[in-house]
Backbone as a printed PyTorch tensor [residue, N CA C, xyz], in Angstrom:
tensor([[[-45.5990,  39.2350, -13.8460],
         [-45.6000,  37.7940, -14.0070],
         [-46.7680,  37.2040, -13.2140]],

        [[-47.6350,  36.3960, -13.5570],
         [-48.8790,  35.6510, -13.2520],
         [-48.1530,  34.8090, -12.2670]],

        [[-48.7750,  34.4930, -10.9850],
         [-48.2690,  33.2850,  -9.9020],
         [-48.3260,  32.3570, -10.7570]],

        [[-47.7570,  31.4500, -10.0660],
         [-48.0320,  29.6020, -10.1870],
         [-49.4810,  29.2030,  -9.6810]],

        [[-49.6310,  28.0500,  -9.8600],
         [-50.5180,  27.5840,  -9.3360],
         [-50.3400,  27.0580,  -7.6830]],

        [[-48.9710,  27.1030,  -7.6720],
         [-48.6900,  26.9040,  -5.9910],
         [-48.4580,  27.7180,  -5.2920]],

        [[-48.6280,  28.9220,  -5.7310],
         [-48.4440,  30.0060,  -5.0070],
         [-49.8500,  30.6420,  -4.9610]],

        [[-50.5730,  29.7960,  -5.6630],
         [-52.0150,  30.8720,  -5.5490],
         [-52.6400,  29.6800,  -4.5530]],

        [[-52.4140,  28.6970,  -4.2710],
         [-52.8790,  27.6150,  -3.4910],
         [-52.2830,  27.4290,  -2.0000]],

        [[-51.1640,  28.0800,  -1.6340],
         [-50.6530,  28.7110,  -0.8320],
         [-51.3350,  29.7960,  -0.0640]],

        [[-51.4620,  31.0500,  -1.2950],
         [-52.7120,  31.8500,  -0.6500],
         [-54.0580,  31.9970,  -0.3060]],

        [[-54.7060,  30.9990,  -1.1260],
         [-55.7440,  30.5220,  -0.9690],
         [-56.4280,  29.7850,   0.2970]],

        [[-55.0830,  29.3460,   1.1850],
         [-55.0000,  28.1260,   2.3260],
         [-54.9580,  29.5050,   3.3360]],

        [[-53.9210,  30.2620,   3.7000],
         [-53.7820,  30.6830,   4.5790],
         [-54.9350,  31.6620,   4.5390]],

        [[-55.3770,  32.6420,   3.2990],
         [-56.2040,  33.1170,   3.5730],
         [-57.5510,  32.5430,   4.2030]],

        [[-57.8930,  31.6690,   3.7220],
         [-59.2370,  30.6230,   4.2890],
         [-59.0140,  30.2170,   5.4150]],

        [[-57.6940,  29.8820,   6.1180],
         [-57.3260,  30.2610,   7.6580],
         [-57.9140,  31.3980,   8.2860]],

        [[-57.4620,  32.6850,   7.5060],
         [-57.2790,  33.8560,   7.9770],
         [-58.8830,  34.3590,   8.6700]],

        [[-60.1290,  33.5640,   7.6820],
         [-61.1110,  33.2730,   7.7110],
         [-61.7600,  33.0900,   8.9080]],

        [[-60.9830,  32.3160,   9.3640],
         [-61.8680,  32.0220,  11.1940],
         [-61.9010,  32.6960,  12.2070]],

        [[-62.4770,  32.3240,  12.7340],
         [-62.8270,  33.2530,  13.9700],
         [-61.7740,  33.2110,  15.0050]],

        [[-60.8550,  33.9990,  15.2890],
         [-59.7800,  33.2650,  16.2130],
         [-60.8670,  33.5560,  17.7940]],

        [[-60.0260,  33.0100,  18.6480],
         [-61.1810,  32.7840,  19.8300],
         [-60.9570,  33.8070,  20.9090]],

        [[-61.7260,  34.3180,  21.8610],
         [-61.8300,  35.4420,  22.5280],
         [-60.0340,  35.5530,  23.1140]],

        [[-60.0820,  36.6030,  22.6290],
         [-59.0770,  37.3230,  23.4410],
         [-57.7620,  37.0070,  22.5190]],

        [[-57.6100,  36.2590,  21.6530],
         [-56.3160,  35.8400,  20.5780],
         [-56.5650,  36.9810,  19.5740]],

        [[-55.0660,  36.7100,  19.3640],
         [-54.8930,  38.1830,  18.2380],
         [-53.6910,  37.2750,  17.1050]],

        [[-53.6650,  38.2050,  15.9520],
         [-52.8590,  36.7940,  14.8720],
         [-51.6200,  37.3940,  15.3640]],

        [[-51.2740,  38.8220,  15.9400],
         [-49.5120,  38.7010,  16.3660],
         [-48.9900,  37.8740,  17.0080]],

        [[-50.3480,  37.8380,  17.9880],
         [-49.9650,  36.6790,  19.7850],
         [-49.8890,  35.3270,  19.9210]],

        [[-51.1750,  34.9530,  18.8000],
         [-51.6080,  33.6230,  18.4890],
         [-51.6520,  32.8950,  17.3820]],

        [[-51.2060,  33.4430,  16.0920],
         [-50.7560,  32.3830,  14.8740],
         [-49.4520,  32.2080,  14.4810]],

        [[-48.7880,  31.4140,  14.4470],
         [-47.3350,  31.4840,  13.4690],
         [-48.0140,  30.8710,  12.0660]],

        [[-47.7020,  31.7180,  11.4320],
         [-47.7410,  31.8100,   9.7870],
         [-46.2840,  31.2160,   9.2490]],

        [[-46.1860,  30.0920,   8.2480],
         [-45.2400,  30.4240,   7.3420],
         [-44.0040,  30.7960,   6.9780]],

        [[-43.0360,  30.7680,   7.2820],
         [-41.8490,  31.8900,   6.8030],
         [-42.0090,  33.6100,   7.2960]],

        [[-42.9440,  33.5100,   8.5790],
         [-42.7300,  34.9480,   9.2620],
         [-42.1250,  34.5490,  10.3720]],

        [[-41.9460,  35.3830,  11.0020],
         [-41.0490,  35.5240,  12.6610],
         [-42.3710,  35.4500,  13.4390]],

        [[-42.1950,  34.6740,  14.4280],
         [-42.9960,  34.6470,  15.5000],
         [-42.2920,  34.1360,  16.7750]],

        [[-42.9180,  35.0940,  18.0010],
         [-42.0990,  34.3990,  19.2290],
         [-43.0570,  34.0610,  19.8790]],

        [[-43.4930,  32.9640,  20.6270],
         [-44.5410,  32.4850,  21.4730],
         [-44.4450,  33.1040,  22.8220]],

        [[-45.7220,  33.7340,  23.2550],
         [-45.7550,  34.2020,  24.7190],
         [-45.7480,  33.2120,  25.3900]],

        [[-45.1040,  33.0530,  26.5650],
         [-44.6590,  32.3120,  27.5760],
         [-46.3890,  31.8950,  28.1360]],

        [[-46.6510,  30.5240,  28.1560],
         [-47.5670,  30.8040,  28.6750],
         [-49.1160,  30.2510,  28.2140]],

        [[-48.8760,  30.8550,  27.0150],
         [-50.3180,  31.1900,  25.7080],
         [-49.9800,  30.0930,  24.9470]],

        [[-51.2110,  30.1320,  24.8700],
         [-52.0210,  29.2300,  23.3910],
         [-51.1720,  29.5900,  22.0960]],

        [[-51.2090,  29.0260,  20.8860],
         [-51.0700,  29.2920,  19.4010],
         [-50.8400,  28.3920,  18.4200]],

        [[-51.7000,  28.3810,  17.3230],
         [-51.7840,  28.2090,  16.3510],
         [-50.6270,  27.9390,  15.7010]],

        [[-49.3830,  27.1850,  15.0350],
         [-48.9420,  27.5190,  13.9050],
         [-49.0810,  26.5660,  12.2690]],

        [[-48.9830,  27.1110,  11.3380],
         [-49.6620,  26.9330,  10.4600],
         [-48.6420,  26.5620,   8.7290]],

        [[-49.2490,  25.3960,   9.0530],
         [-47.9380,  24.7440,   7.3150],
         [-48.7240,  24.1850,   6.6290]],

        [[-48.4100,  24.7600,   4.8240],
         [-48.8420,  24.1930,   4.0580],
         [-48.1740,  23.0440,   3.1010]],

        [[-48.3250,  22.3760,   2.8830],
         [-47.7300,  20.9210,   2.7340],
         [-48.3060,  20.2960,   0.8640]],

        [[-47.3580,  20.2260,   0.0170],
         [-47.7240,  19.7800,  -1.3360],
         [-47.3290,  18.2290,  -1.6330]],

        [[-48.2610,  17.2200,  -1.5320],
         [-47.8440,  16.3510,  -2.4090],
         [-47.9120,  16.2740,  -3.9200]],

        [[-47.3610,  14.4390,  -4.4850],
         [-47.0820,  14.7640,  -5.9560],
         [-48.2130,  14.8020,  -6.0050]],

        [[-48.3220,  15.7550,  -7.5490],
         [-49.6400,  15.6400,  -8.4280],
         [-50.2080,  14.6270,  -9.3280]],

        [[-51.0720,  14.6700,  -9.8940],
         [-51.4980,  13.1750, -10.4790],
         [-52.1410,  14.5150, -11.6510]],

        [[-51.6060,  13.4200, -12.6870],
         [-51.7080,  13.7090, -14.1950],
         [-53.1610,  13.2700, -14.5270]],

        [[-53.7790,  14.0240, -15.8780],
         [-55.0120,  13.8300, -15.2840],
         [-55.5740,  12.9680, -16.8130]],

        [[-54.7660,  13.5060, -18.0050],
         [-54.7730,  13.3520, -19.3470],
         [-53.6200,  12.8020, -20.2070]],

        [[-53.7710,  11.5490, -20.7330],
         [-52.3660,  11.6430, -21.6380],
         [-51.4950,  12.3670, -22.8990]],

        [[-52.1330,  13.3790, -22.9140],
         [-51.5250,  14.2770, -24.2430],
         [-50.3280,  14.8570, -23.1420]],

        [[-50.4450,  14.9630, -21.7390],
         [-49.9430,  16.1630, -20.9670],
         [-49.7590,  17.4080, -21.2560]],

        [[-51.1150,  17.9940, -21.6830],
         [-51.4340,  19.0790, -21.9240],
         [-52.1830,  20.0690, -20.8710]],

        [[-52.8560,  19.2920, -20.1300],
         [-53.6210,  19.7110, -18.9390],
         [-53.3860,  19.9340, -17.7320]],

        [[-53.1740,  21.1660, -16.8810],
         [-51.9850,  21.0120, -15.8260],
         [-52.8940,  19.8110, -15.0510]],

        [[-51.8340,  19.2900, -14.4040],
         [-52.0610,  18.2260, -13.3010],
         [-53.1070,  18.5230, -11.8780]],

        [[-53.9320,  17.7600, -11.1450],
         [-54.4280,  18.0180, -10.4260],
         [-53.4660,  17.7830,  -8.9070]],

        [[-53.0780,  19.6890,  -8.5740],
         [-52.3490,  18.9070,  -7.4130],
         [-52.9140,  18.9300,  -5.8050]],

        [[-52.4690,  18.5200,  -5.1620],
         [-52.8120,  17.8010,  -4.0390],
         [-52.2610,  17.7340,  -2.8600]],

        [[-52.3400,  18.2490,  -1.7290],
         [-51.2080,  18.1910,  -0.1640],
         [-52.2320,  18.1640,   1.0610]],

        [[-51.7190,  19.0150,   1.8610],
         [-52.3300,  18.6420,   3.4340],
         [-52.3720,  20.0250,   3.3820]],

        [[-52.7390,  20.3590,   4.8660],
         [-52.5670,  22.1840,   5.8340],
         [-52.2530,  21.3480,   7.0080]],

        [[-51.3730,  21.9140,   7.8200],
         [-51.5380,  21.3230,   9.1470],
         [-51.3870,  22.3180,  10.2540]],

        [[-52.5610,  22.6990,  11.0130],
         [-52.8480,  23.7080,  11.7230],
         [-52.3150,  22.8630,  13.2380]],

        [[-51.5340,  23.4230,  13.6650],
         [-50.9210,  22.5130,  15.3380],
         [-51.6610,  23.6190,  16.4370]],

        [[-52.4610,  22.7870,  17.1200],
         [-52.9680,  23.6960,  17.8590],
         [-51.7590,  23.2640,  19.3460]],

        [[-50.8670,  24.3010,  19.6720],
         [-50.3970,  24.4630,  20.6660],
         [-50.8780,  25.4250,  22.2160]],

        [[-50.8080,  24.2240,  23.0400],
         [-51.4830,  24.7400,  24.3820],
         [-50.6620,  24.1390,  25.4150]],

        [[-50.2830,  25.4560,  26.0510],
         [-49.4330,  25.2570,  27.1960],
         [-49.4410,  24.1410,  28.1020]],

        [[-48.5000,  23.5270,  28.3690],
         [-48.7810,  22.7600,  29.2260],
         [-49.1980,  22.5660,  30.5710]],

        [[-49.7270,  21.4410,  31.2250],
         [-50.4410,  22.3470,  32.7480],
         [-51.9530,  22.5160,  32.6260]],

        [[-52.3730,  23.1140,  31.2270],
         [-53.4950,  24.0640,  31.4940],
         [-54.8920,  23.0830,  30.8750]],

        [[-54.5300,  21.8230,  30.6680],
         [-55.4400,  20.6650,  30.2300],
         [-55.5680,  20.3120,  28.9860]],

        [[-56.7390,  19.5770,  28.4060],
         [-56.7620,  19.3640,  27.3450],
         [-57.9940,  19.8380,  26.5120]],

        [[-58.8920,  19.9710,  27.3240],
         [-60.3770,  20.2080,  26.8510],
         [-60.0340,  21.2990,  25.9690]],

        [[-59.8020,  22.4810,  26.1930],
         [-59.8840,  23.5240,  25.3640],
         [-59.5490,  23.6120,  23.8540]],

        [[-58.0130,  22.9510,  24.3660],
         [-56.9570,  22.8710,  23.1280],
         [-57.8400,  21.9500,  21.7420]],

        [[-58.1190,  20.7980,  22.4410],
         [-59.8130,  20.1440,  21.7020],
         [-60.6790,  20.7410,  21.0970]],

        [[-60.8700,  21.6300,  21.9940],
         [-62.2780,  22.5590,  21.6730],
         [-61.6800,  23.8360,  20.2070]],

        [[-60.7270,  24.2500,  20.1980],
         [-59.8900,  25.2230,  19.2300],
         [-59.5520,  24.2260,  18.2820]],

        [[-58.9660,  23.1700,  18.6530],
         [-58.8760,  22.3510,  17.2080],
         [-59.9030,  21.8010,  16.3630]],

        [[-61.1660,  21.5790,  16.9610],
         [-62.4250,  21.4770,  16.8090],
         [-63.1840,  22.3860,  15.6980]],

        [[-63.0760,  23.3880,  16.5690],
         [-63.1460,  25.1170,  15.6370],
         [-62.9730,  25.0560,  14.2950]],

        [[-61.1360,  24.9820,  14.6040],
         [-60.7910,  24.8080,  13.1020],
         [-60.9290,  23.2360,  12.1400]],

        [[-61.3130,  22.5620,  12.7200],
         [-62.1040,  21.4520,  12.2050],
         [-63.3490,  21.4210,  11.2060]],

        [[-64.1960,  22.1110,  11.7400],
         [-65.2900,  22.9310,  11.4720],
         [-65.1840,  23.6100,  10.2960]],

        [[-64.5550,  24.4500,  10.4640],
         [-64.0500,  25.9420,   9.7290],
         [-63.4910,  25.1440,   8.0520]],

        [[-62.7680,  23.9830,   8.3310],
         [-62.4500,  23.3890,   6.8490],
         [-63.0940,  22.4420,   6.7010]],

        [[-64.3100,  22.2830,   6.7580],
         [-64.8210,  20.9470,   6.7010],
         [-65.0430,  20.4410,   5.4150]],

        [[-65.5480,  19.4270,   5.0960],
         [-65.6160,  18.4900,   3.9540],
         [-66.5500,  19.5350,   2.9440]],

        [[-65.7470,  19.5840,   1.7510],
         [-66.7970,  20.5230,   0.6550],
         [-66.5870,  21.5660,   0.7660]],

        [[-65.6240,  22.4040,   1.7860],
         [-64.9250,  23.7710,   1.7720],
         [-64.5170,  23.8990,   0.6800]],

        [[-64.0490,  25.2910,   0.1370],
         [-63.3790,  25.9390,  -0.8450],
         [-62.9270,  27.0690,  -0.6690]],

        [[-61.7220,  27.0000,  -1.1580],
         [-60.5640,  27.9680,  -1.0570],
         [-60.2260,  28.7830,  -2.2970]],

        [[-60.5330,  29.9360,  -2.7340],
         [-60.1170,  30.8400,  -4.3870],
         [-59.3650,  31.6500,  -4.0170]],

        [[-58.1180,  31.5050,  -5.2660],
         [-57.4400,  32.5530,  -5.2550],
         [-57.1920,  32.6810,  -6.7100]],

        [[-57.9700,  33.9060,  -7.0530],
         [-57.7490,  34.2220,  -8.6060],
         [-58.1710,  32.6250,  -9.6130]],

        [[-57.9730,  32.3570, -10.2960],
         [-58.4510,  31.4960, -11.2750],
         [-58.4010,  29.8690, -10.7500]],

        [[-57.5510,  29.6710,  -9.3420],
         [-57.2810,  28.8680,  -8.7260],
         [-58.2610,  28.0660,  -7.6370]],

        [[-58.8390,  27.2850,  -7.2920],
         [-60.0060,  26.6240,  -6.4820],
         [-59.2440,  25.3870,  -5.9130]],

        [[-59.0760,  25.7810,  -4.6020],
         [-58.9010,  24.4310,  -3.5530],
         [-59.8270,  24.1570,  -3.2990]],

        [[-60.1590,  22.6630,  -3.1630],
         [-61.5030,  21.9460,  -2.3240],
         [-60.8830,  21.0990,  -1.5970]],

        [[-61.2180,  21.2320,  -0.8490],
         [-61.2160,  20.2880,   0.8310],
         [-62.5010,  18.7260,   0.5420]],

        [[-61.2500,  17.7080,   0.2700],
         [-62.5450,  16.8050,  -0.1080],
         [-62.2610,  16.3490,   0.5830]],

        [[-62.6770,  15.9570,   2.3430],
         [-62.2760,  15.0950,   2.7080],
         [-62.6860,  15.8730,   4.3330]],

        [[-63.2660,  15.4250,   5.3760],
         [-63.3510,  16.3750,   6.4150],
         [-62.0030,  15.9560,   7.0990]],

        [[-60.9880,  17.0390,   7.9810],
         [-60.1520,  17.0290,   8.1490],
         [-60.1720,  16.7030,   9.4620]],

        [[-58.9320,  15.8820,   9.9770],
         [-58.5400,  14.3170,  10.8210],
         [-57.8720,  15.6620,  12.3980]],

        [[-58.5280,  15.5190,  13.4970],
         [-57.5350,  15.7140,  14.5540],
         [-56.7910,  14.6970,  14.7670]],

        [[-55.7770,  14.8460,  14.9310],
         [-54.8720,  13.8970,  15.5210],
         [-54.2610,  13.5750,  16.9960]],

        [[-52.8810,  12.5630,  16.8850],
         [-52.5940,  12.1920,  18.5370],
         [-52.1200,  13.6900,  19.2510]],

        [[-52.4590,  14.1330,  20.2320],
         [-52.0240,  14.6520,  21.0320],
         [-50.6400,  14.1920,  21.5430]],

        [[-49.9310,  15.1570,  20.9000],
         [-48.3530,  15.1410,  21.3960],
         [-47.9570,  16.5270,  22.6860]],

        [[-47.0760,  15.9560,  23.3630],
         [-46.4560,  16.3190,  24.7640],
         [-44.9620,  17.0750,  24.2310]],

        [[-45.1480,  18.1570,  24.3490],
         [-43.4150,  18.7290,  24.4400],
         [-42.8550,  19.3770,  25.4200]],

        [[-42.1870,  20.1910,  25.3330],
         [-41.5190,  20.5620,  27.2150],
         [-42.4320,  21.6480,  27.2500]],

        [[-42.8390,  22.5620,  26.7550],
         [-43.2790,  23.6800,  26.7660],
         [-45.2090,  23.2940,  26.2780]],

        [[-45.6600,  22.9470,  25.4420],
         [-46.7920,  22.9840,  24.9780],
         [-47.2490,  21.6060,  25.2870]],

        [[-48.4800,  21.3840,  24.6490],
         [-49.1350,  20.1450,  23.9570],
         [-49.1190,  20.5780,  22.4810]],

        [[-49.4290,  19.2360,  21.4870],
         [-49.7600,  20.1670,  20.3240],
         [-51.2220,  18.9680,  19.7110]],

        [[-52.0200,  19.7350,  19.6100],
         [-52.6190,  18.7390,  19.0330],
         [-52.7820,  19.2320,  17.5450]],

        [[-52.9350,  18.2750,  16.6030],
         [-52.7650,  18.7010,  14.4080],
         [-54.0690,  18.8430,  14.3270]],

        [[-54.4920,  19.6700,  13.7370],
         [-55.5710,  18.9540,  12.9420],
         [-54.6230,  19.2980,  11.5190]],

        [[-55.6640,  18.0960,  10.4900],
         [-54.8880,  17.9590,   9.4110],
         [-56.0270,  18.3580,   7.8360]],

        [[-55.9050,  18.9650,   7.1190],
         [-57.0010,  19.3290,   6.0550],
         [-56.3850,  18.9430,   4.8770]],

        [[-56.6830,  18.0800,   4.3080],
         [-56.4810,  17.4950,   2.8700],
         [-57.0360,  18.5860,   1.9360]],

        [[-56.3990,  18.8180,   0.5340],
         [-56.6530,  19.5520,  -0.2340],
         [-56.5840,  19.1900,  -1.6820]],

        [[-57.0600,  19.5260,  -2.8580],
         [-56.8210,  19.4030,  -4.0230],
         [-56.7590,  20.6720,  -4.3960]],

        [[-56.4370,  20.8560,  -5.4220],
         [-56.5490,  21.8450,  -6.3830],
         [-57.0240,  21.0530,  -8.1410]],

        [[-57.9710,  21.6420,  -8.4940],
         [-58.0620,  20.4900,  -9.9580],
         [-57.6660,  22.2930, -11.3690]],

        [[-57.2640,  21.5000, -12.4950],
         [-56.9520,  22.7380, -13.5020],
         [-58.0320,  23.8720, -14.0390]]])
């Protein structure tokens, strides 16, 4: 059976994640939560975790013959211990700032995400354990 188109846009995201350079000394067991895998955060450490997010689609033709162009977020939370400042956590969200920037593209099989839009860090939020700061990557997919 051939994926969906949301499942190839799914893979398309994380792989183009998978893409970056993680930063000295991070490893993806230690330092990414992916998705619907198990991950336990080292006490302590930095990490990444990582959601892909679908809004509605927008119809593109009135016969509705043409799949729809659809459309969501990624939202990469850069989590950094608390205590240990802010600069860095900045500096990694930055990274991946970079890494999706405006005019990126994402393929998976017959499928093409574009990143139209350079993607937004956001407020720095406080939790008991981390900071988290978002960055946020807008996406399309067109048919």
């Amino acid at each position: 059976m051939a994926g969906t188109v949301e499942q190839k846009v799914f893979r398309a995201l994380v792989e183009r994640f998978q893409a970056w350079p993680l930063p000295t000394g991070w490893t993806e067991a230690a330092n990414v939560a992916y998705p619907g895998l198990h991950f336990t955060p080292v006490a302590g450490k930095p990490f990444v975790s990582v959601e892909v997010h679908y809004n509605r689609s927008v119809e593109t033709d009135i016969s509705m013959e043409m799949d729809p162009i659809r459309q969501g977020f990624m939202r990469l939370n850069v989590m950094w211990p608390n205590g240990q400042g802010h600069v860095a956590a900045i500096e990694v969200a930055g990274s991946i700032r970079a890494h999706f920037r405006r005019g990126s593209k994402a393929t998976k099989e017959d499928t093409v995400v574009r990143i139209y839009e350079d993607p937004e860090i956001g407020v720095i939020l406080t939790g008991d354990t981390h900071i988290n700061v978002p960055v946020t990557v807008r996406w399309r997919a067109y048919p």
